[in-house]
C-alpha positions as CSV (number, residue, x, y, z in Angstrom):
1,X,0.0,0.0,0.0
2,X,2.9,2.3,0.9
3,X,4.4,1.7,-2.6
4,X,0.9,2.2,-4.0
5,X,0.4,5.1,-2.3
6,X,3.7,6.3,-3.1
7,X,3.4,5.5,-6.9
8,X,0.1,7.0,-7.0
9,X,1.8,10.5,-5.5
10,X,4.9,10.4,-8.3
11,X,2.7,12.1,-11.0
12,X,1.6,14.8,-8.7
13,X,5.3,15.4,-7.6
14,X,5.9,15.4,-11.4
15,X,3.0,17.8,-12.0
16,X,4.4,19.9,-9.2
17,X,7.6,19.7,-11.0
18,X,6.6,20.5,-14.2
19,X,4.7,24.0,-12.7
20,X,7.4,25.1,-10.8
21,X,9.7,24.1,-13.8
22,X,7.6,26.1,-16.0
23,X,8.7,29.7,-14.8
24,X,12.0,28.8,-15.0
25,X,11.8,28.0,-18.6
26,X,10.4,31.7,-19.0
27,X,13.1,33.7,-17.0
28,X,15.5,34.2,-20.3
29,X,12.2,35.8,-22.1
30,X,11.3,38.3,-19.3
31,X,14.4,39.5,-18.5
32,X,14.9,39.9,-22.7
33,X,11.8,41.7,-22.8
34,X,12.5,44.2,-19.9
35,X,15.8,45.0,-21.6
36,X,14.2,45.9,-25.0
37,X,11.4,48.0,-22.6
38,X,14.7,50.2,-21.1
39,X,16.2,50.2,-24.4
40,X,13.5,51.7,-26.1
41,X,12.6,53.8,-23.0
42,X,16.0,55.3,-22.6
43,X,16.2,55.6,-26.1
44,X,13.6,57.6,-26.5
45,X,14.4,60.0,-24.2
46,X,17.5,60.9,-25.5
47,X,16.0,60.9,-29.3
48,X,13.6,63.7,-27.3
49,X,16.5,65.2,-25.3
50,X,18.8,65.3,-28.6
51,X,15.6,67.0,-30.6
52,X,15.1,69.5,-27.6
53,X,18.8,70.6,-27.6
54,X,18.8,70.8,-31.5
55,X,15.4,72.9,-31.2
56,X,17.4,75.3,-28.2
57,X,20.7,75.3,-30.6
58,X,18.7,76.8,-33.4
59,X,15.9,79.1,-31.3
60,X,19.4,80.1,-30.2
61,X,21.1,80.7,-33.6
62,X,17.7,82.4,-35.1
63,X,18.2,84.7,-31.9
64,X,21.8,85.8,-31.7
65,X,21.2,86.7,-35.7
66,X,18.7,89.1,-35.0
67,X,20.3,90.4,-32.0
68,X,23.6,90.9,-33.8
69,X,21.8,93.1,-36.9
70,X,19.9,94.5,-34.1
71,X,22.5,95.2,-31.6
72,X,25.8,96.4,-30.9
73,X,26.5,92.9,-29.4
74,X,29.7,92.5,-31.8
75,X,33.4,92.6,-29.6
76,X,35.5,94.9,-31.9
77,X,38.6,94.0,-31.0
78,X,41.5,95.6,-33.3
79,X,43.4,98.6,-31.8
80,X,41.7,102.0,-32.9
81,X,38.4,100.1,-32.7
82,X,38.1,100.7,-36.5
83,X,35.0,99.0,-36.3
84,X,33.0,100.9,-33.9
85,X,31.6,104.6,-33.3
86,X,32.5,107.2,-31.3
87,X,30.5,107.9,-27.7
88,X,29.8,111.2,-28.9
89,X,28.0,109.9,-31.9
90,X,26.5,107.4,-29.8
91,X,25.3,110.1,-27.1
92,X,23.8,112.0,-30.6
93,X,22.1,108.9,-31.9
94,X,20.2,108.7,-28.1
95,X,18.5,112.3,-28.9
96,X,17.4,111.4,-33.1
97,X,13.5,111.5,-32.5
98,X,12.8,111.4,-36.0
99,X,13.3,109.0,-39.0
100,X,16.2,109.1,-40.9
101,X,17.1,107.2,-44.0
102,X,20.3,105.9,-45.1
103,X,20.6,104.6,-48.7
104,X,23.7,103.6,-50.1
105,X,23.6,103.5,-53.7
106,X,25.7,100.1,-53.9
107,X,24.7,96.5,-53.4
108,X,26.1,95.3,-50.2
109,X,28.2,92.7,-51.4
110,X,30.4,95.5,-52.7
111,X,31.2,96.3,-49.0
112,X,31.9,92.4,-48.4
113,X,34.1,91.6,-51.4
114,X,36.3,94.6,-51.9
115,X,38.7,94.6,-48.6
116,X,39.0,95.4,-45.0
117,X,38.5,99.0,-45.1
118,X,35.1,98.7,-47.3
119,X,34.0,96.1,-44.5
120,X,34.7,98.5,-42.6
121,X,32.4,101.1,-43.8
122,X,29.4,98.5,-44.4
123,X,30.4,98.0,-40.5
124,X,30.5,101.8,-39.3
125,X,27.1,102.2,-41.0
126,X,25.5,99.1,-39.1
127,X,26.1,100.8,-35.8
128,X,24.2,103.7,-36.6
129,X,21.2,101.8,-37.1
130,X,22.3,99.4,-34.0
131,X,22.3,102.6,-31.3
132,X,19.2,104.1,-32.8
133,X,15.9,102.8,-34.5
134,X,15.1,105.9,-35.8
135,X,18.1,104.8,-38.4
136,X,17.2,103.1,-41.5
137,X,20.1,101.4,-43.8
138,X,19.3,100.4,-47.3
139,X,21.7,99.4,-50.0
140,X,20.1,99.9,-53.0
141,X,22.8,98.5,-56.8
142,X,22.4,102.1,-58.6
143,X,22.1,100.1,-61.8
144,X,19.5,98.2,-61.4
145,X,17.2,100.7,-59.2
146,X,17.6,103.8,-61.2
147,X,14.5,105.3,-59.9
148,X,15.9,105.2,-56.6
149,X,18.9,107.1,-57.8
150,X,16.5,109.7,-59.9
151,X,14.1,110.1,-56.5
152,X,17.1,111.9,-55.1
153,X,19.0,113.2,-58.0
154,X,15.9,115.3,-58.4
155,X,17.3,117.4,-55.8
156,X,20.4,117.1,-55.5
157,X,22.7,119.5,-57.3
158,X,25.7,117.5,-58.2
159,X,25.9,114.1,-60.1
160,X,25.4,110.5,-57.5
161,X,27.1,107.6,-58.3
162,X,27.1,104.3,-57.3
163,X,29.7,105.1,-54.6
164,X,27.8,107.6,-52.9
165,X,25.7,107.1,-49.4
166,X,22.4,109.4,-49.2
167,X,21.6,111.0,-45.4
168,X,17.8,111.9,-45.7
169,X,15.0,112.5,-43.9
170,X,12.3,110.0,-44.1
171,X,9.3,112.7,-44.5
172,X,11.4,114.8,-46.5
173,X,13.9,113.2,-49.0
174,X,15.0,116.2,-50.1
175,X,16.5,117.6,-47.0
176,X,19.9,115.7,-47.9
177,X,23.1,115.1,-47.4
178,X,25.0,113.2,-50.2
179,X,28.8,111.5,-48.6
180,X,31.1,109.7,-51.2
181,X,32.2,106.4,-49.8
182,X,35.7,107.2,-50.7
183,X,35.9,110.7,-49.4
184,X,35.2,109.0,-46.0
185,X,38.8,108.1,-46.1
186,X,42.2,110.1,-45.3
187,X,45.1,109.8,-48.1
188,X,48.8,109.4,-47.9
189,X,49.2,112.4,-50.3
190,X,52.9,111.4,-51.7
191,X,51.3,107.5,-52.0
192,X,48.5,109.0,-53.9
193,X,50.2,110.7,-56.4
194,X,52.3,108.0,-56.9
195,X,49.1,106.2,-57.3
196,X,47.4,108.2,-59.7
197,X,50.5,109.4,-62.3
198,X,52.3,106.1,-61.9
199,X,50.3,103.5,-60.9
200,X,52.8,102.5,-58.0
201,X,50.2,102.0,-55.0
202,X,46.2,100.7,-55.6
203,X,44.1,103.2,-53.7
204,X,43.4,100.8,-50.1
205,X,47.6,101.6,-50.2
206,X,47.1,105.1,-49.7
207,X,44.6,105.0,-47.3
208,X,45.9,106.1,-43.5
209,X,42.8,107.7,-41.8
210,X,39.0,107.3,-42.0
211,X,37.3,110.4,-40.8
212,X,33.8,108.7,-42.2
213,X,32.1,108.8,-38.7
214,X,32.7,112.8,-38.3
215,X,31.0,113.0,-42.1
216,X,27.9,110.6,-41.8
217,X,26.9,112.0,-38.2
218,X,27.3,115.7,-39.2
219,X,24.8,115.1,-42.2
220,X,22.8,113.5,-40.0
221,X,23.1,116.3,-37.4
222,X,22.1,118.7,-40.7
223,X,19.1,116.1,-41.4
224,X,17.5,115.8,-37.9
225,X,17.8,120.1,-37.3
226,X,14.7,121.5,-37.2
227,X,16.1,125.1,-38.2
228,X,19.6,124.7,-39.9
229,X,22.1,127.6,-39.4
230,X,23.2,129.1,-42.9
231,X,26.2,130.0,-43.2
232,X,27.4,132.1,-46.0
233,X,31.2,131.6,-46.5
234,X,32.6,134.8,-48.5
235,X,35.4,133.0,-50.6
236,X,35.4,135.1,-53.7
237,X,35.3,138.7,-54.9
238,X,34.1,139.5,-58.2
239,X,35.3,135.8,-59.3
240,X,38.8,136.4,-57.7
241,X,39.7,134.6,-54.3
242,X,39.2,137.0,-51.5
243,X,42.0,135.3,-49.2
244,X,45.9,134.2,-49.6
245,X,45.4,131.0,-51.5
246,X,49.3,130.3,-50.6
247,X,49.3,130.6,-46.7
248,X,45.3,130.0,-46.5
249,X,43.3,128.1,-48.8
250,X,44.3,125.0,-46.1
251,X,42.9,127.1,-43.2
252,X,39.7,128.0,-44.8
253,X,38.9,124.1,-45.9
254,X,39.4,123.3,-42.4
255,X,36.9,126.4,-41.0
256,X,34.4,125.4,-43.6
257,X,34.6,121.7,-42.7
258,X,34.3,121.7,-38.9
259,X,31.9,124.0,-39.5
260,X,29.8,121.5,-41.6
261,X,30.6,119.1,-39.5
262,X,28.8,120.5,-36.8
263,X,25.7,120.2,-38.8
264,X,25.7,123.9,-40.3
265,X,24.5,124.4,-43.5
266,X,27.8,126.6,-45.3
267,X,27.1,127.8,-48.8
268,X,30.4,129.5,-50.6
269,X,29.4,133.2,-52.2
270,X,31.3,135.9,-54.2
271,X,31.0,139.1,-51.8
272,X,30.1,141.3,-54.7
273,X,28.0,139.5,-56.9
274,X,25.7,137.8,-54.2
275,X,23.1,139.5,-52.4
276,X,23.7,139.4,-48.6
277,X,20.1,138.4,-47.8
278,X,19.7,138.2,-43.8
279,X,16.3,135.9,-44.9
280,X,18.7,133.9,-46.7
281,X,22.0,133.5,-44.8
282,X,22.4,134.0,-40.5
283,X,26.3,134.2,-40.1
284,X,28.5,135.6,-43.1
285,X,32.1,134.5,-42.5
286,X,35.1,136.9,-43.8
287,X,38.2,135.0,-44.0
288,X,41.0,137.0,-44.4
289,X,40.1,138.8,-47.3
290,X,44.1,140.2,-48.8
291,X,42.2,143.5,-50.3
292,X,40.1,146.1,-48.4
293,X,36.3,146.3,-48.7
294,X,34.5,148.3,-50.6
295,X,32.5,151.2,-48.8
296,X,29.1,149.8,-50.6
297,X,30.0,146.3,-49.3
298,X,30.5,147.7,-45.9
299,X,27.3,148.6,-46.3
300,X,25.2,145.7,-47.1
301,X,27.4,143.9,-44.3
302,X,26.2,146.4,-41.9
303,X,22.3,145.9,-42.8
304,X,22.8,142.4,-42.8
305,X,23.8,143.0,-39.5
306,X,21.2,145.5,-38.4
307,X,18.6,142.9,-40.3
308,X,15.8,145.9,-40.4
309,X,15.9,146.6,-36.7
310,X,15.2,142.6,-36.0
311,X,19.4,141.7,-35.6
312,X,19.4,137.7,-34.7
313,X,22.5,138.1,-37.8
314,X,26.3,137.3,-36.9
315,X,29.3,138.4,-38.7
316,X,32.6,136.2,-38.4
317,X,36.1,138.1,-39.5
318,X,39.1,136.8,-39.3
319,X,42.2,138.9,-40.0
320,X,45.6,137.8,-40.9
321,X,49.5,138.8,-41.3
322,X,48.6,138.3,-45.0
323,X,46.4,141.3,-45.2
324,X,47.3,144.9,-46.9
325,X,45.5,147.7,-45.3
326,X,41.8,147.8,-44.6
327,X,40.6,151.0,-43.5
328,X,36.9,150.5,-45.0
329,X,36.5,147.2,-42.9
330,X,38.3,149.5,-39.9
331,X,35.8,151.8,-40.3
332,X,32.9,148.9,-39.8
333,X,34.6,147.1,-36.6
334,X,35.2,150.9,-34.6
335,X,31.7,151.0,-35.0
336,X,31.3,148.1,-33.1
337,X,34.0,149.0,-30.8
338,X,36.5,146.6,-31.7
339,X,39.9,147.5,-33.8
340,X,42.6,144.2,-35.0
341,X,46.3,146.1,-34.8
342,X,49.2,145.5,-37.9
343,X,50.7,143.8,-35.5
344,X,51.5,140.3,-34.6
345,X,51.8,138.5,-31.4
346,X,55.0,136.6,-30.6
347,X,55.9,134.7,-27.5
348,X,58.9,135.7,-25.7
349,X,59.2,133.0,-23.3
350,X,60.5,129.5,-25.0
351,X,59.0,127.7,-22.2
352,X,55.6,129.0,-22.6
353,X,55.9,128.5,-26.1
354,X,54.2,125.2,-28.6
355,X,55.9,123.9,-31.6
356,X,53.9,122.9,-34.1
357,X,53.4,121.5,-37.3
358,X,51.3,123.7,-39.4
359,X,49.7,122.9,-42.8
360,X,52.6,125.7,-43.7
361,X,56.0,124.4,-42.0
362,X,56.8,124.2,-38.3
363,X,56.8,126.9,-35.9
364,X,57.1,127.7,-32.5
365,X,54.1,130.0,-31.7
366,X,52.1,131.6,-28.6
367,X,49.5,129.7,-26.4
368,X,46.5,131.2,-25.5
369,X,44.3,131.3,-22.4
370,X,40.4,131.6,-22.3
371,X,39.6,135.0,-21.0
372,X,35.8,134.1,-20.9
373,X,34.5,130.6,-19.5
374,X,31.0,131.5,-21.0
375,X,32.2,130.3,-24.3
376,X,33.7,127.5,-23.7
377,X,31.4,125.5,-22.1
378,X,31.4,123.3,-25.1
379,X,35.2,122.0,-24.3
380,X,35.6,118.4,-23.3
381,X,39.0,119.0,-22.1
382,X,40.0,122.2,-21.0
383,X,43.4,121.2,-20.5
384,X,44.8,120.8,-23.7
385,X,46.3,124.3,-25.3
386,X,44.9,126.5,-27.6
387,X,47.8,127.4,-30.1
388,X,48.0,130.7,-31.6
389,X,50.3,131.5,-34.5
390,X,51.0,134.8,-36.3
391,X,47.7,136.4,-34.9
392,X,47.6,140.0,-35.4
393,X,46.4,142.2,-31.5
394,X,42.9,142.9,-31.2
395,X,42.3,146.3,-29.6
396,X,38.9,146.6,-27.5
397,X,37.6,150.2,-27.9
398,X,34.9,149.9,-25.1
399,X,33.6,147.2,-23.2
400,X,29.7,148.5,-23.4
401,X,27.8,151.4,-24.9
402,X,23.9,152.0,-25.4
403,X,23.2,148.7,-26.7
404,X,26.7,147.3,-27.2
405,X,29.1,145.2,-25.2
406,X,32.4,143.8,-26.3
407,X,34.1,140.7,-24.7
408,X,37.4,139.7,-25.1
409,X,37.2,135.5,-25.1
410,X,40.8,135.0,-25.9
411,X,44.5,136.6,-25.0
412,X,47.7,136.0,-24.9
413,X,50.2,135.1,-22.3
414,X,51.8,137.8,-20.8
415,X,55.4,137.2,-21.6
416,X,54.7,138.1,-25.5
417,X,55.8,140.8,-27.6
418,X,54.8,142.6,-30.7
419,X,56.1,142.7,-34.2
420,X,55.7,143.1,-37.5
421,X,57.1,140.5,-40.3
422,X,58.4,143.6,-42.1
423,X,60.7,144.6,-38.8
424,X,62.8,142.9,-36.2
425,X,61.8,145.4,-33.9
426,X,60.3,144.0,-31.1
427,X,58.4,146.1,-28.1
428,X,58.7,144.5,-25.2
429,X,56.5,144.1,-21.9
430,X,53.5,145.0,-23.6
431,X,51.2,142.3,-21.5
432,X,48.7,139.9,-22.5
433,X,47.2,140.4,-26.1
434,X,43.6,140.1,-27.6
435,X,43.2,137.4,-30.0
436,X,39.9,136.5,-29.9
437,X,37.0,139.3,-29.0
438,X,33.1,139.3,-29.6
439,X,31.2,142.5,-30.1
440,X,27.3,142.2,-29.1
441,X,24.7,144.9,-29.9
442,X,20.8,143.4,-28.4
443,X,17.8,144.7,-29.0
444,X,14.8,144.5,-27.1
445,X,11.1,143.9,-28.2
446,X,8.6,143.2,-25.1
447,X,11.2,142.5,-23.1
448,X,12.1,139.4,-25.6
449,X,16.2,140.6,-26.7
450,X,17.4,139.9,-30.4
451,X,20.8,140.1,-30.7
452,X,23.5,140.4,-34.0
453,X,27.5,140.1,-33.1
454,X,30.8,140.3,-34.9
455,X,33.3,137.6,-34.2
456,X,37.0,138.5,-34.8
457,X,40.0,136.3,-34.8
458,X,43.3,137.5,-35.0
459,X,44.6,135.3,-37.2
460,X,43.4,132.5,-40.3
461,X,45.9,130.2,-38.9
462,X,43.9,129.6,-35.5
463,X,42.0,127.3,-37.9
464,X,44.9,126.0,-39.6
465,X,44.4,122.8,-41.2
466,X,46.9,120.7,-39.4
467,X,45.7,122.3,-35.9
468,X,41.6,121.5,-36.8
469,X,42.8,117.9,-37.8
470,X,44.7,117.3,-34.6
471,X,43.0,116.0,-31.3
472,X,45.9,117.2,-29.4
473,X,45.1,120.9,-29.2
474,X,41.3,122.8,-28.1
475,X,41.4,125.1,-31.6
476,X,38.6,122.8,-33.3
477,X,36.5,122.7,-30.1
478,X,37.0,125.9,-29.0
479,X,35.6,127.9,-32.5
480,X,32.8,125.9,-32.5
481,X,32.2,126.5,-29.1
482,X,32.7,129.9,-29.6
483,X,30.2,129.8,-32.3
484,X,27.7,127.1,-30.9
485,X,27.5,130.0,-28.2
486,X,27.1,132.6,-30.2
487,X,24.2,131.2,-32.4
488,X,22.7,129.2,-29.7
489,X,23.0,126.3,-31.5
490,X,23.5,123.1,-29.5
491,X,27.5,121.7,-28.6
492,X,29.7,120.3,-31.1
493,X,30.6,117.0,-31.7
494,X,34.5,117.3,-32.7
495,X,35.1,113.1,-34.1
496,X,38.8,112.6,-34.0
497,X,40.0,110.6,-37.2
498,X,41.3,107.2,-37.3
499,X,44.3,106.1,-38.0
500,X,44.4,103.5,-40.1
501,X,47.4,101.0,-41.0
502,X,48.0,97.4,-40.2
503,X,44.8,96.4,-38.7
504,X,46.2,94.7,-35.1
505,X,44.0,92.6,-32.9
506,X,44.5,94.0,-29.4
507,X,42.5,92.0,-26.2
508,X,42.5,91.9,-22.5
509,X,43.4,89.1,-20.1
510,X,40.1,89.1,-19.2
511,X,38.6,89.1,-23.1
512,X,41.4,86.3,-23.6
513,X,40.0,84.5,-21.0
514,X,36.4,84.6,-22.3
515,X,37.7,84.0,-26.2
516,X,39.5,80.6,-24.3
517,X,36.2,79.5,-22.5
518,X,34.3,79.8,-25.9
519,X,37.1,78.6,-28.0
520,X,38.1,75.2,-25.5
521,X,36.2,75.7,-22.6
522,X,32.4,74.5,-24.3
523,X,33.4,71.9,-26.0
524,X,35.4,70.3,-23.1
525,X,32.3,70.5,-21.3
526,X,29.9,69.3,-24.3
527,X,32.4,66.2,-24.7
528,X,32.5,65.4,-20.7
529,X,28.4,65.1,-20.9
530,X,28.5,63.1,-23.8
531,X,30.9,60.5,-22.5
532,X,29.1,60.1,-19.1
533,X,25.8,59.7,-21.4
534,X,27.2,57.1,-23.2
535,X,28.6,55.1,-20.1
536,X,25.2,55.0,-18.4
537,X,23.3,54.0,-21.4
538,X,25.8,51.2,-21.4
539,X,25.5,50.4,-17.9
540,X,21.5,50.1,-18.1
């Protein structure tokens, strides 16, 4: 029975066997299974982490784009900053409240094929439109758009080409200003000639300065004014040049162009065959005229002045050692109780003396001092001198009369002496010297004053080309100061060129530092996360 029994229990032990065998068969399967599940489950997350980052990366990208056309976010970093604008221009862009249009009658890809200082320009002309929105660029091929060229040729009284940029003002395309890309340069003037007669240099060779920046933002200055200051430069008389073209024509080129740089609108006239219209004009500038006046164009200087009883006209002389005697013109400034003397102010003392280089030769010449702070509140830097050469005395008759009060703004040093280029004769002791003065007649209706003044400087050399050019003296800054004050017009913005050369890449530790995270410092990282990835997607 005990066998019986214990044959009759084998097939339920075998049963038993067979279901607890049975999940043992199917182990391999599961765990097979739950590996393909994690596979596919880890798999997919980094197929959606990988589409996420390449969804950021691009977001990214789209972003920076627009940012960088948008914003000055670009690290110019070659030594001048040839790439960049000035602050003062910057400072100027913050005040535009209206909108101005730049077109440049090129295609762009002019500015990105035809060398470093073309880039350059395309560059320069991004920034405007990056530090103001009121700023709108447009290149626009000349050849292919001729309307566009016609739209402002129509008035405009020179001839555009396809290398020209047009400043305009959105509402009003004919208030214009038209710069020539290449005139946006400075020359090497013994490269260029070799250049142009001989073919020795191409044109980038002669290239040493760009003074673009101090041309784009004084058209736009002349653009954005509400009520441009006209300025009528007197540079010819009956056809012949009124000033030394030897000793001056330099000096008056650099008078006009600060002038228009400072967004005043300068128109050149012939003294006796243009009428002196006070509706017309609001300053007339004399600049050293060689010959006197005549007594009929005292005359029509002194009712431009006088303006019908309503003044609000300024007259701007400047005499010069290359003058012969004047006694009409004389007659005018007594009148106004100023009188310039035949002779010239020297300094006596070598230590208080400047050499410079003038567009003439080097000299050794006086330094002035500011006798009147009023006027030059416009100075960034009151430090740096004020050079003075070969300018003739300025006597001041009076300092005030019924309606008239005369103010000397500059003088001499008092260690100077006097002389004349005709004599070695020197008088000695004599004190400090006028060189700049200002005679102001007001007039007064309901209490509201009008006012008209004569500006005289003693010499055409205070704006002498090399001095106007160079950041290292206050003569730039100072006339337009001078003037700024006088016509209440708003400061100057006096844009020191660039030099231009070997274009050298200049950075900071601290730049370097940022240049190595970008350059080693990402990817290390982007490589570290990708190995530990991989490991742990091995390890699962």
């Amino acid at each position: 029975m005990a066998d019986l029994n214990k044959e009759k229990d084998m097939p339920a032990a075998s049963e038993e066997k067979k279901e607890t065998a049975a999940p043992a068969e199917n182990k391999p399967a599961k765990k097979t299974n739950s590996a393909m599940r994690k596979k596919l489950k880890y798999g997919s997350v980094a197929t959606a982490i990988t589409c996420v980052v390449v969804a950021i990366v691009v977001v990214v990208n789209v972003l920076v784009n627009m940012l960088v056309e948008k914003y000055p976010v670009k690290l110019d970093l070659t030594d001048n900053a040839m790439y960049e604008i000035s602050d003062e221009t910057i400072e100027y862009l913050k005040t535009v409240d209206q909108e101005v249009n730049f077109t440049v009658l090129s295609d762009k890809s002019y500015f990105q094929t035809n060398g470093a200082y073309m880039k350059m320009v395309s560059e320069i002309l991004e920034r405007y439109t990056q530090y103001s929105d009121k700023i709108n660029l447009t290149y626009v091929d000349s050849t292919t758009n001729p309307d566009v060229v016609q739209k402002f040729q129509a008035g405009y009284s020179g001839q555009l080409s396809g290398t020209d940029i047009v400043i305009s003002a959105a509402d009003d395309p004919t208030k214009m200003r038209v710069v020539n890309i290449y005139n946006l340069f400075g020359y090497d003037q013994e490269k260029y000639q070799m250049a142009y007669y001989y073919g020795y240099y191409t044109l980038e060779d002669c290239i040493n300065s760009f003074k673009g920046e101090q041309d784009l933002t004084a058209a736009l200055m002349y653009v954005t004014d509400a009520d441009p200051v006209n300025v009528a430069l007197i540079t010819t008389a009956n056809a012949q040049p009124i000033f030394n073209q030897d000793y001056n024509m330099a000096s008056v080129q650099a008078f006009q162009n600060v002038l228009t740089k400072n967004g005043y609108n300068v128109i050149s006239i012939d003294l006796y065959t243009t009428k002196l219209d006070p509706a017309e004009y609001d300053i007339l500038v004399l600049p050293a005229p060689v010959n006197d006046l005549t007594a009929d164009a005292v005359e029509q200087i002194s009712a431009f002045l006088y303006n019908d009883g309503a003044y609000s006209r300024d007259l701007i002389y400047i005499a010069d050692f290359t003058q012969s005697a004047t006694p009409n013109l004389n007659g005018l400034l007594e009148t106004w109780g100023l009188s310039v003397s035949s002779k010239l102010v020297m300094e006596g003392d070598e230590n208080a003396a400047q050499k410079v280089q003038l567009a003439i030769g080097s000299a050794t010449v006086p330094v002035a001092e500011i006798a009147e702070e009023t006027y030059s509140a416009g100075l960034a830097n009151k430090a740096l001198p004020i050079v003075s050469p070969l300018c003739r005395s300025i006597d001041i008759l009076w300092e005030s009369k019924t309606g008239g009060v005369t103010t000397e703004l500059l003088r001499s040093s008092d260690s100077v002496y006097l002389t004349t280029l005709e004599s070695d004769e020197e008088e000695e002791n004599v004190g400090p010297q006028t060189i700049m003065a200002m005679s102001t007649r007001k007039y007064y209706e309901d209490s509201v004053p009008s006012e008209s003044n004569i500006l005289v400087m003693g010499s055409m050399m205070l704006a002498d080309y090399n001095v106007m050019q160079t950041p290292s003296y206050n003569n730039a800054e100072y006339i337009m100061s001078v003037i700024n004050t006088m016509t209440g017009k708003g400061n100057s913005l006096i844009i020191a060129e660039k030099t231009l050369g070997n274009t050298a890449i200049t950075i900071t530790e601290g730049q370097l530092k940022g240049i190595n995270f970008v350059l080693y410092g990402i990817p290390f990282v982007v490589v570290i996360i990708g190995i530990v990835v991989i490991v742990r997607r091995k390890n699962r």
